[in-house]
N, C-alpha and C positions, 0 to 999 in steps of 0.2 A: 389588850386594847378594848374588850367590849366592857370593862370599866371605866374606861374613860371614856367613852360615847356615854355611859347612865350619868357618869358625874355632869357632865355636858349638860345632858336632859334634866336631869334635877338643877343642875347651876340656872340652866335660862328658865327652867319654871320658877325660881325664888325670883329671881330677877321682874320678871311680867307679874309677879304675886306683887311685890313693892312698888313696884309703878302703878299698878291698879291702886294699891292704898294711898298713895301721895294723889293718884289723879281722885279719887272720894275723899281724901280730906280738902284738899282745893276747891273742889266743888262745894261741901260744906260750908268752908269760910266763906266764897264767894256769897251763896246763900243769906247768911249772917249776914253779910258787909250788904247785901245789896245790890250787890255788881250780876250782870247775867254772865250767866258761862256758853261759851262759845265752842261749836261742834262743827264738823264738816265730813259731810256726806255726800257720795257721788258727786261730786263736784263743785258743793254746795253749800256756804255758810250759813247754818240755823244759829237762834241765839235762844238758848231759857231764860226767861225774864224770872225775877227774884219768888212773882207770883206764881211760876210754873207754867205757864203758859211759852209754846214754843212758836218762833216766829222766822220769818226771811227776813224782814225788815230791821236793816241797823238800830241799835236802841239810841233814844240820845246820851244816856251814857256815854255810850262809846265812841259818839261821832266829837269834831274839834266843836260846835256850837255849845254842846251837851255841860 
């Protein structure tokens, strides 16, 4: 059995390893395209605008006038 708890522990570390890759190339493309990528912390929506700069404030991108 304590092989299959390490397979366990190696299976969901590839897993969180892959998702971190898809969530930084996301971000990249966004980047490129323009689009700010959107975070949420302590209960809280920041957005990184394409410039790097990070803000509370909806971009208008994002909003329906945008």
């Amino acid at each position: 059995m304590k092989n299959n708890g390490n397979y366990n522990q190696n299976f969901s570390a590839e897993l969180i390893r892959l998702g971190n890759r898809g969530v930084r190339k996301a971000q990249e493309e966004n980047r490129r395209l323009g689009i700010p990528n959107v975070y949420f912390k302590n209960g809280k929506i920041y957005y990184q605008l394409p410039d790097g700069e990070i803000t509370s404030k909806e971009p208008k991108e994002l909003t329906d006038d945008g």
